[in-house]
Phi, psi and omega in degrees: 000131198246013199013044162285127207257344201230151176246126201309345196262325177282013168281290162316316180291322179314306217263355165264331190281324159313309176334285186313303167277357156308309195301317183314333201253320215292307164336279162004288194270322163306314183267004153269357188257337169301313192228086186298342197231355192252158172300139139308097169294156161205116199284140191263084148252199183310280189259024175176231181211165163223142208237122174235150120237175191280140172232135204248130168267137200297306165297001154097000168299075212098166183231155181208194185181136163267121176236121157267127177254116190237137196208143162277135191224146185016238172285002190227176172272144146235156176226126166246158162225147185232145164247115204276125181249188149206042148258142213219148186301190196210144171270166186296346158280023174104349198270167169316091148275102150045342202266120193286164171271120173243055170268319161302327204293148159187124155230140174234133189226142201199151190240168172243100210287136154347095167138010192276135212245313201228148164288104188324179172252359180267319211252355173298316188287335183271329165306296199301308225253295184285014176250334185262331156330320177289319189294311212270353207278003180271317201278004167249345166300293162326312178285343202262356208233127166270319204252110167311318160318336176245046167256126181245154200240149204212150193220196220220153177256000000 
């Protein structure tokens, strides 16, 4: 018997949980810089929290949203962030095809060792850089294509 009143993983679970909320604003604020004029939502889960705002799409097609997830993952905080969408190509007569746009797509994931306070600034510019790229990527494709036949049309699920 080594009479240790505390066992390393609820030591550890604390000092991550202490992480997370050191993190919350920094979170925060990254997804107000994404979306300047819409509410941060923010969810309480099991083991961390999830941040969502609204993504506006430059042709107005489809709805989309960013959600950053701050979580305990083994020994570290991870935050993933994703932009969750429901556009999809369009056939040349115009209906839904089965095929997703991932031309839209952007996901980043990064872990926090314990005791980390603040969201780098390398890793703020590269979300942000990689979400309005992502967001904007049919209408810079698109503009970028001379020949129309190699224009792509994006639709709604």
């Amino acid at each position: 018997m080594t009479g240790c009143t505390e066992s390393g993983s609820a030591v550890l679970q604390r000092e991550l949980d202490a992480t997370i909320e050191a993190l919350l604003p920094g979170v925060e604020s990254l997804m107000q810089t994404l979306a300047p004029n819409e509410e941060v939502a923010c969810e309480n889960e099991e083991t961390g929290y999830a941040f969502t705002v609204p993504l506006r799409f430059p042709d107005g097609i489809g709805t989309g949203s960013v959600v950053a997830k701050l979580f305990r993952y083994r020994e570290r905080v991870r935050m993933d962030i994703e932009i969750a969408h429901n556009r999809v190509f369009a056939r040349p007569d115009g209906s839904s095809s089965e095929r997703r746009c991932f031309m839209n797509d952007f996901i980043a994931s990064t872990s926090f060792s314990a005791g980390s306070e603040e969201i780098p600034n390398d890793l703020r510019r590269y979300v942000v850089s990689g979400v309005h790229a992502a967001r904007d990527a049919v209408q810079r494709h698109n503009r970028q294509q001379i020949a129309p036949w190699n224009q792509v049309s994006v639709t709604n699920k």
